[in-house]
C-alpha positions as CSV (number, residue, x, y, z in Angstrom):
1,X,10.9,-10.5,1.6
2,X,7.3,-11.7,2.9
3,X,5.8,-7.6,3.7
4,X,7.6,-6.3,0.5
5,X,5.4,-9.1,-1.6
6,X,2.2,-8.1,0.7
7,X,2.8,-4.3,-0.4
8,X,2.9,-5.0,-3.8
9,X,0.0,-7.4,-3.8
10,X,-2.3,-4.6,-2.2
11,X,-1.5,-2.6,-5.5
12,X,-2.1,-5.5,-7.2
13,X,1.6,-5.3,-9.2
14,X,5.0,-7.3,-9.4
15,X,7.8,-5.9,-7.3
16,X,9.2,-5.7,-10.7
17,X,7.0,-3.1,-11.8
18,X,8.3,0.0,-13.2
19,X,7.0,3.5,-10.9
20,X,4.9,4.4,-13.7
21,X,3.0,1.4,-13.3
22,X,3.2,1.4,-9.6
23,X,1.8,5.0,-9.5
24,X,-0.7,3.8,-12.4
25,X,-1.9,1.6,-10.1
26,X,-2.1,3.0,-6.8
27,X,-4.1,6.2,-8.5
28,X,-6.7,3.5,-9.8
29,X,-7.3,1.8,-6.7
30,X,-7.8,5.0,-4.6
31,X,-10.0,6.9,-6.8
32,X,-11.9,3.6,-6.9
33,X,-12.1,3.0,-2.9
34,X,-12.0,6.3,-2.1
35,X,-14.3,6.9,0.9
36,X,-15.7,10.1,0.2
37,X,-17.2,8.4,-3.3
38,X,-19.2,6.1,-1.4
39,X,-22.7,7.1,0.5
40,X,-23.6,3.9,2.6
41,X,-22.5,4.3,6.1
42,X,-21.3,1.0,6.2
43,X,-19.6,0.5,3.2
44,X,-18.0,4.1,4.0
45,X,-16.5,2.2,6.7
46,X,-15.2,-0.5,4.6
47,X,-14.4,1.8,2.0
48,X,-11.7,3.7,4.6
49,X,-10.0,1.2,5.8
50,X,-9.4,-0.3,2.4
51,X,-8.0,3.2,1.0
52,X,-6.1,3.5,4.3
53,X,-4.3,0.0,3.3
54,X,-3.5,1.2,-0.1
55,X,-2.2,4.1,0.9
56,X,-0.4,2.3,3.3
57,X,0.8,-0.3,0.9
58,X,2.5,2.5,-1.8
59,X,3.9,4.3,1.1
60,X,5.7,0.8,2.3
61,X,6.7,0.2,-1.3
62,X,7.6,4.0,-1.8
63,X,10.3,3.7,1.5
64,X,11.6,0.5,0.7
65,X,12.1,1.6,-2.8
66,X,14.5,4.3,-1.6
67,X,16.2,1.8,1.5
68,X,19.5,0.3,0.8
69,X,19.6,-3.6,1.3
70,X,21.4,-2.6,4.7
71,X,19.2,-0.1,6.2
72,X,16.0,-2.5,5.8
73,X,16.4,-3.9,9.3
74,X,15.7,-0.3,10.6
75,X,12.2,-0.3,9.0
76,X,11.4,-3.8,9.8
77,X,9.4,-2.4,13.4
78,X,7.7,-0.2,11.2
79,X,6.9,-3.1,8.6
80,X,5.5,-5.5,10.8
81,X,3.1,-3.0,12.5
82,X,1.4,-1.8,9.1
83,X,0.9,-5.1,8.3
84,X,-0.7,-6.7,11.8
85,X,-3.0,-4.1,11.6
């Protein structure tokens, strides 16, 4: 699925990471663009909505993780917004 792969690649992991490594990950990219440890207004800026998308992107991976193969149409809505943003 196209917005699974796109989650996954925001981490920076395979979909066939383990959670360890998923949570690994995810901790190291938003302690590294998180916004409060930047001081330039702009980059600040640029700074949030990156951490925004990674939050994002592990909270995608995190529901579609627990989804059965038949529920994913109900979060497709929900997919295609988080990703057009």
């Amino acid at each position: 699925m196209e917005y699974n792969d796109d989650a996954y690649g925001v981490l920076g992991v395979e979909p066939e990471a383990t959670e360890t490594e998923i949570k690994k990950a995810y901790r190291k990219l938003a302690l590294k663009h998180h916004p409060d440890r930047v001081n330039d207004p702009v980059e600040k800026d640029k700074a949030t909505t990156l951490f925004a998308k990674i939050a994002g992107a592990y909270e995608v991976r995190t529901e579609l993780r627990g989804l059965g193969a038949t529920h994913l149409h109900c979060f497709t809505y929900s997919l295609i917004r988080y990703f057009r943003r």
